[in-house]
N, C-alpha and C positions, 0 to 999 in steps of 0.2 A: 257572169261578170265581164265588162267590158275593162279592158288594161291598157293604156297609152302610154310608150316608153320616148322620151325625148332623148337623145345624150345627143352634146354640146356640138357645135360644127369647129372645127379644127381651119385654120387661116391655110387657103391652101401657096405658101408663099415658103415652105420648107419642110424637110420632113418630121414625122411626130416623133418625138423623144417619149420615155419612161413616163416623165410625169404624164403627159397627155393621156396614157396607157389608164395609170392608176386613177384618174379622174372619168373616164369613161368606161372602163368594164364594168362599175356594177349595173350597169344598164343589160347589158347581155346576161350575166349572172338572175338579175329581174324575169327576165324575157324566156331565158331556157325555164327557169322553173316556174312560170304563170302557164308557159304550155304544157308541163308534166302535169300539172292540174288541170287539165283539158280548158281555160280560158281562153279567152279571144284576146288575143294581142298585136296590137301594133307597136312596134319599134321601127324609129325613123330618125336619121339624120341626115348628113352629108357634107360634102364640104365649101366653105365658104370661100368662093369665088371672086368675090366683089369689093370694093374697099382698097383702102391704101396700102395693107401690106404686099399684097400681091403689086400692084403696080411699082411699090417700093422692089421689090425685088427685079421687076421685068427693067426700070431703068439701070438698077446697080447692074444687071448681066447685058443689057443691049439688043433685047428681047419682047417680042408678044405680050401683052398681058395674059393673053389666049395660054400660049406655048407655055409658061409659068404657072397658070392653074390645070393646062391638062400632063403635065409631067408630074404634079402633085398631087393631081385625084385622082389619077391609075394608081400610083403608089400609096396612096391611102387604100385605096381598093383590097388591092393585095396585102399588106400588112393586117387589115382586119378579116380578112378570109384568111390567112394563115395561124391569127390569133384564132380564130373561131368566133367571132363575133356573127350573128343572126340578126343581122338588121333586115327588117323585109321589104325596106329601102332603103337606101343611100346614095344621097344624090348629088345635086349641086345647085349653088345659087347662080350661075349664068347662064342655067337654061330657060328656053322662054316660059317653059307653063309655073316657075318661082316667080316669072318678073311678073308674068299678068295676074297672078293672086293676090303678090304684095300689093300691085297697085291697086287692085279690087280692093283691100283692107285699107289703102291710105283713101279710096275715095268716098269707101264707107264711116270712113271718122272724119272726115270731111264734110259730108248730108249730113252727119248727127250732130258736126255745130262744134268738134271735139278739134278743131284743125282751122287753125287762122295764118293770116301773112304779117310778115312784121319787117322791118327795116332794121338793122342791127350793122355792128359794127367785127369786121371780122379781119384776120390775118391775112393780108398780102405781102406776097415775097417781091421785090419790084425787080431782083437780079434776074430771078425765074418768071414774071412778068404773067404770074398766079395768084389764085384765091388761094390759099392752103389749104387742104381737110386738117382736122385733129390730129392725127397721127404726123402730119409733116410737120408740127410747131412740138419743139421740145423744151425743156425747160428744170424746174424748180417747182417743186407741188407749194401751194402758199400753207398747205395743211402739218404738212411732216416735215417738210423742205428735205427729202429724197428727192435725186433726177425722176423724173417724169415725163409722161406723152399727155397732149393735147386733149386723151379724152378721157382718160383714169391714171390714176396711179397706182401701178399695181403696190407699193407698200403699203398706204394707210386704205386703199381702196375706193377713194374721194373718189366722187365722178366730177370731171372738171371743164371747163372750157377754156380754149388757148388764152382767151386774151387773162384767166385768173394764174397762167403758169407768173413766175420770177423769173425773169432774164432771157426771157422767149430766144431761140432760135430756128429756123429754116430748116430742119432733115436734108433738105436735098443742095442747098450750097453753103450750109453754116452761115449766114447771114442773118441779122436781124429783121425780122418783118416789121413792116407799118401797120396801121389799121384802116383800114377803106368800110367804107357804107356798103352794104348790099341786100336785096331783099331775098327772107326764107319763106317756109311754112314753119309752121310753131304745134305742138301737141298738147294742150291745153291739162298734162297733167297734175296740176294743180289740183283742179274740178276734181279729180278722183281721191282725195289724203282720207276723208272718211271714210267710204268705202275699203279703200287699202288698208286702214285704221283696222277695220271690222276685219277683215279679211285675214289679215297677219295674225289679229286676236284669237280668234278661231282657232288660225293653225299652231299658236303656240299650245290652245288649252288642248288642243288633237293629238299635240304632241307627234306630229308628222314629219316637221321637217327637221333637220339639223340644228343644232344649239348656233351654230355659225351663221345658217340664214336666217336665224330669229334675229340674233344682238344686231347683227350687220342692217336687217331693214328696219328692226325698230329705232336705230338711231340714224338712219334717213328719213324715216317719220317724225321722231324729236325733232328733227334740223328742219321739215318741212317739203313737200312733195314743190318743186320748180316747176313749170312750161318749159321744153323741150326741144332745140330746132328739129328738126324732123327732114331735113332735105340739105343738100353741101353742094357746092362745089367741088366735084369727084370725077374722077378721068374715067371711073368704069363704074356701072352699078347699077340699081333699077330705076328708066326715068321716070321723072315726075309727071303723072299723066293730066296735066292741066295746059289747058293753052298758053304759048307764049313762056310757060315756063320747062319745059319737055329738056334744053341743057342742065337743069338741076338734077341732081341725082338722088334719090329716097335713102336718106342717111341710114348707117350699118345698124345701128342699136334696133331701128323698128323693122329694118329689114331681115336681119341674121333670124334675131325671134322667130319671125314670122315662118321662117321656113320651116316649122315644126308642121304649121297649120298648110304651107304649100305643100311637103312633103306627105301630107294622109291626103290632100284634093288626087296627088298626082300618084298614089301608091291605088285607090278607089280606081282613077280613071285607066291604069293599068293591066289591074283586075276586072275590070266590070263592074265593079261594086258601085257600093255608097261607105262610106265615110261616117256617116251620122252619128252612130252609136259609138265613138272613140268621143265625142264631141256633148255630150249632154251631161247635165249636172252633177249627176251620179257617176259620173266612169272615174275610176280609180286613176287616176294620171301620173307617174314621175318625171320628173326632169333632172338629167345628170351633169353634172359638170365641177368645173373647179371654184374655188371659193372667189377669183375675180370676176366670176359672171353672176354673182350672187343678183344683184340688184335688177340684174336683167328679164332674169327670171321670179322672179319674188314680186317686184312690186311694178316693174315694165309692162311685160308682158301681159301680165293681168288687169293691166289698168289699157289696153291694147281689144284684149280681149272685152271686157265690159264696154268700151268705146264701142265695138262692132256686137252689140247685143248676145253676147254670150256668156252664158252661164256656167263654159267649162273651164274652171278656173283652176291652174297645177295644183292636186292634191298634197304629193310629198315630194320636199324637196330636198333632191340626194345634192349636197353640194362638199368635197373634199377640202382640205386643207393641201398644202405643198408638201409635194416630195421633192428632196433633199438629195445630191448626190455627195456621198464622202464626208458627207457633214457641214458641203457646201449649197448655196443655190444653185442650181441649174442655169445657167448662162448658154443661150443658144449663138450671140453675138462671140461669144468665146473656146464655140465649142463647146464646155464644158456640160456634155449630154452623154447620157447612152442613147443612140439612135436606135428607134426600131427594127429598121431595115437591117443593119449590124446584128442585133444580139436574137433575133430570127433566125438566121444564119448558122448560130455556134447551137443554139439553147431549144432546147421540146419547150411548145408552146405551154405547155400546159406548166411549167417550170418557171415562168414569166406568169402565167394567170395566179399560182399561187404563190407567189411573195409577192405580189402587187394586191394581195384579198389580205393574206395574214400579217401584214406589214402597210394594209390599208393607212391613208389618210384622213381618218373620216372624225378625227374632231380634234387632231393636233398635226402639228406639219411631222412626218417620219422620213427614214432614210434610207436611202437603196444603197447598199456596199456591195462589192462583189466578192467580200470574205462569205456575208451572210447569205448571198443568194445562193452560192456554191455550197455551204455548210447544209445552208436549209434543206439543199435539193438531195445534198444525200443524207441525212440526217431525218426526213420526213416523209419526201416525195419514195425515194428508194429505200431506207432503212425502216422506214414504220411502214406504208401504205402498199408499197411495192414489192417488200418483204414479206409481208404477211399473205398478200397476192398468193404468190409466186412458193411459198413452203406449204400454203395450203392446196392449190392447185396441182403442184408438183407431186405432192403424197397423194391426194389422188391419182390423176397418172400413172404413178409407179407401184402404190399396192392397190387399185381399186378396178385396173386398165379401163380407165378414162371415165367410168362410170358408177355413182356412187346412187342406190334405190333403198338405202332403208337405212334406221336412225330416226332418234327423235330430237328435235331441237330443242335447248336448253331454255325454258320456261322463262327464266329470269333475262336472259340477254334477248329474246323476243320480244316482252316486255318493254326493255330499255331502246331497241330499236321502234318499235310504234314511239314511243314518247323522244325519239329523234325525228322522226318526220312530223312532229308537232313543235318541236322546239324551234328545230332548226327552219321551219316553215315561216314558224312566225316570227324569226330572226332575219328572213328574208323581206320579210313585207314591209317591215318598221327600217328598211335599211344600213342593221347590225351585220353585216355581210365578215368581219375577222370575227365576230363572236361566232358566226356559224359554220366558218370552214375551221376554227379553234376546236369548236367542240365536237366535229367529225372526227380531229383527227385525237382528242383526249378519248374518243372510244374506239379506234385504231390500234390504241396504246394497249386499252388496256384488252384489244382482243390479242395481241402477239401473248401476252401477259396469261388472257385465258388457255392458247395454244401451249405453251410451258406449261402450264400447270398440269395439263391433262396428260402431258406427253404421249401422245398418241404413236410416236416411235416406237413405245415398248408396250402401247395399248394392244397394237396389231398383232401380238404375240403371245400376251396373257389373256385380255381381254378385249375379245373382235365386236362385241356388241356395244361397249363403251368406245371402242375406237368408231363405230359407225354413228354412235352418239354427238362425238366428239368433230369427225369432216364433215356432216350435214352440219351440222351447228358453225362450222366456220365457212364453208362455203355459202350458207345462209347470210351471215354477215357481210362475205365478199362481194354477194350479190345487192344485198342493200345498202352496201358504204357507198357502192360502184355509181347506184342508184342517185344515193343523197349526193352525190359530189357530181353528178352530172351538171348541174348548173356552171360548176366553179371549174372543175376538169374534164371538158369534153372529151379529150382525144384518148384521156388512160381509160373513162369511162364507157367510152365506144370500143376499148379492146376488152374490156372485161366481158363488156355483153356478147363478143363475138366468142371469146372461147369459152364461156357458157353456154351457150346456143339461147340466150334470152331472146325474146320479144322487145317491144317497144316499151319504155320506159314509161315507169307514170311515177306519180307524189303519191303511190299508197304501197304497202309494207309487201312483197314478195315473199308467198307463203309454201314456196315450190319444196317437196319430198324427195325429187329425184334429178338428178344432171347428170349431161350427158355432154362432157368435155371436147372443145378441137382444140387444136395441138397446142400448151403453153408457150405462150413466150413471157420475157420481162416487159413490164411497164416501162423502166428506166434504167438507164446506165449510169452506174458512176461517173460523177464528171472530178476526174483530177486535178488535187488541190493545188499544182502548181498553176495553173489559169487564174488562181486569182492574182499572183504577183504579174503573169500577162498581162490580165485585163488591164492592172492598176496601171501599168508601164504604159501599154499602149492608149488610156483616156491620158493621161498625162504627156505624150509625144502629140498627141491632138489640137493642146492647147493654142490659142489664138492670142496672145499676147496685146 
């Protein structure tokens, strides 16, 4: 089976906060455990380069547009290698083998009849003596009437065009723009509502994607599939490769997508390979991201794709709801973020992977606290997982000197772990990603649970053949909890297998008799409860008023 993992390109014009986090791990979460099943997998993203935020950012600082995307894709760089993310590429959209793809795709929907020119009427700033993209017109959504940008509203989700904001203004001098004549290209998505009709249909009876990307595109189908400009007025981005129009820029919505399909040309052309089999009708595909790129992916994209004759249309779409800080939205204008690069710094990554999985946002907005992350971390991470670790390992160690060859494992917990590498598998494929690191850790529980019962303390002195009954049957479990939570917890997972002396991981049940221990350490440390009155003091000394 062929696996394609998309997650979402991050605007490189600031750095990623939490949310970002929680709307792009399950994609890596995907990706480690399609390869414990020995599948072929591609996972690809990178970061979006192009577009108004970034130049938004290089005029407020006085700056490169260049120097603004490469101080922000290093640093994405590092942030997901230190999370543990496995992408087998991550790239960016201003480099050249993204631009000549995109434009290969704009000039292939272009010969298929899908791509016309049209005359339209659009925002001009006259103080700044410009066309404005979308993003520089702000305004009043005419839908919800929330503030809004020029090309969605992230409240009701509307995709919109400046000239439909309420009370338009300028981003870059606060001024009202005029409207001027200008010629675009257009994307004729209209032609495609049946097809997307069928297509959405399908995927809600498959039951693949999110209850959010279902409601969200079936009622952009209700409303009707629109024609699209497809090229702006843009200070950076990919140009339009037709004559006489090459200053036009290939607008972000067909562009950003596309980099799913640029990024497997250029991950092949790295390799050596071919690409093909990530690409044909059958290949299992997900796309990850947050719930305002819904449309993007859902019915864009796919209508992008069928434009250039292809039949690999996103299977499942992973799309999250908003995470929440304190109970508030996340305000990066304000501040009001946990930044990556920061709680990196203080926090085991793997402490960040799991309350962004079991605190998931994956079909209501949730909320990140720094009471509940610190509770969590020792409450679960150390008191259930780490714990159990570390009293079973240690009693080894100290009555077995390091080496435990005989006992038999407990019939019934054997049992219940095969029927966790099926559960939990198939909790993985469908996208239930808190159902399945939930139910590692409710048989976590109840293995501390089985440890007490047996008390192997006073077994080792009455009875040595039920005490050797009793650490094969839990270091069995250590070995296969260590196993299933590799997806979710790389790094506690990678110490378990090293002081095991295991092999290489796979998605099937670890049926070993005998271990042969190196030297225990802890998974985790207590992290001291006064850090949450820190943390809380110092997001709150942050704020931007």
């Amino acid at each position: 089976m062929s696996i394609f993992i998309g997650g979402a390109w991050p605007y490189a014009n600031g750095s990623l906060h939490l949310g970002h986090i929680a709307a792009l791990l399950p994609g890596d979460i995907l990706a480690r455990y399609y390869r414990l099943k020995g599948e072929k997998v591609l996972y690809v993203s990178g970061s979006d380069c192009n577009g108004t935020p970034i130049s938004i950012k290089a005029k407020q600082e006085g700056i490169s547009i260049g120097e603004v995307a490469n101080r922000y894709h290093e640093e994405f760089l590092e942030c997901f290698s230190q999370l543990g993310f496995t992408y087998d590429l991550y790239t960016r959209t201003d480099g050249k083998f993204h631009h000549e793809v995109v434009q290969k795709i704009f000039l292939k929907l272009l010969d298929n009849g899908h791509i016309y020119k049209k005359e339209i009427d659009q925002t001009y700033c006259e103080y700044d003596q410009q066309f404005l993209p979308d993003r520089y017109v702000e305004g009043i959504c005419p839908n919800c009437f929330h503030p809004s940008r020029g090309d969605q509203c992230d409240n009701c989700s509307t995709i919109l065009d400046p000239l439909d904001l309420i009370e338009p203004l300028c981003k870059i001098c606060g001024n009202k723009p005029i409207v001027k004549k200008t010629e675009h290209f257009y994307f004729e998505l209209s032609k495609f509502q049946k097809k997307i009709e069928s297509y959405v249909y399908n995927a809600k009876a498959e039951s693949n994607w999110r209850e959010n990307a279902l409601n969200l595109s079936q009622r952009y189908l209700r409303e009707g599939l629109h024609d699209r400009g497809v090229s702006r007025d843009l200070p950076n981005g990919v140009s339009v490769p037709v004559k006489g129009y090459e200053g036009k820029k290939i607008y972000v919505w067909i562009e950003a997508v596309s980099g799913y399909y640029s990024a497997s040309k250029e991950w092949a052309f790295l390799q050596q390979t071919n690409d093909d089999e990530f690409w044909k009708e059958n290949t299992t595909s997900y796309y990850v991201h947050g719930k305002d790129n819904i449309p993007f992916h859902s019915i864009i994209w796919p209508a992008i794709l069928l434009g250039i004759n292809s039949t690999s249309l996103p299977t499942n779409i992973i799309s999250n709801e908003y995470l929440t800080l304190e109970k508030k939205k996340i305000s990066t204008s304000k501040n009001w973020a946990v930044w990556v690069p920061y709680i990196l710094e203080k926090y085991h990554p793997d402490s960040i992977r799991y309350f962004l999985t079991t605190n998931a946002p994956e079909n209501r907005d949730t909320d990140f606290s720094w009471r509940e992350f610190i509770l969590s971390h020792n409450s679960e991470l150390l008191g259930a997982y780490g714990n159990f670790v570390n009293r079973t390992l240690k009693f080894i160690e100290k009555s077995y000197g390091n080496t435990i060859t005989s006992g038999t494992i407990n019939l019934d917990i054997q049992k219940k772990v095969e029927e966790l590498y099926k559960e939990i598998g198939s909790l993985i494929e469908s996208g239930h990603f808190k159902q399945a690191i939930d139910a590692s850790f409710e048989f976590i529980r109840s293995a501390n649970r089985y440890f007490d019962a047996e008390q192997p303390w006073k077994q080792i002195n009455e009875d040595h053949d039920s005490c050797d009954n009793t650490l094969l049957t839990c270091v069995f479990i250590v070995a296969n909890i260590a196993q299933l939570l590799a997806p979710f917890l790389p790094f506690s997972s990678a110490a378990v297998k090293e002081m095991l002396n295991l092999g290489d991981y796979k998605w099937e049940i670890i049926q070993q008799t005998s271990y042969s221990l190196k030297p225990v350490v802890p998974l985790f440390e207590r992290i001291d409860t006064k850090q949450i009155g820190e943390e809380l003091d110092y997001l709150k000394r942050q704020i931007i008023s």
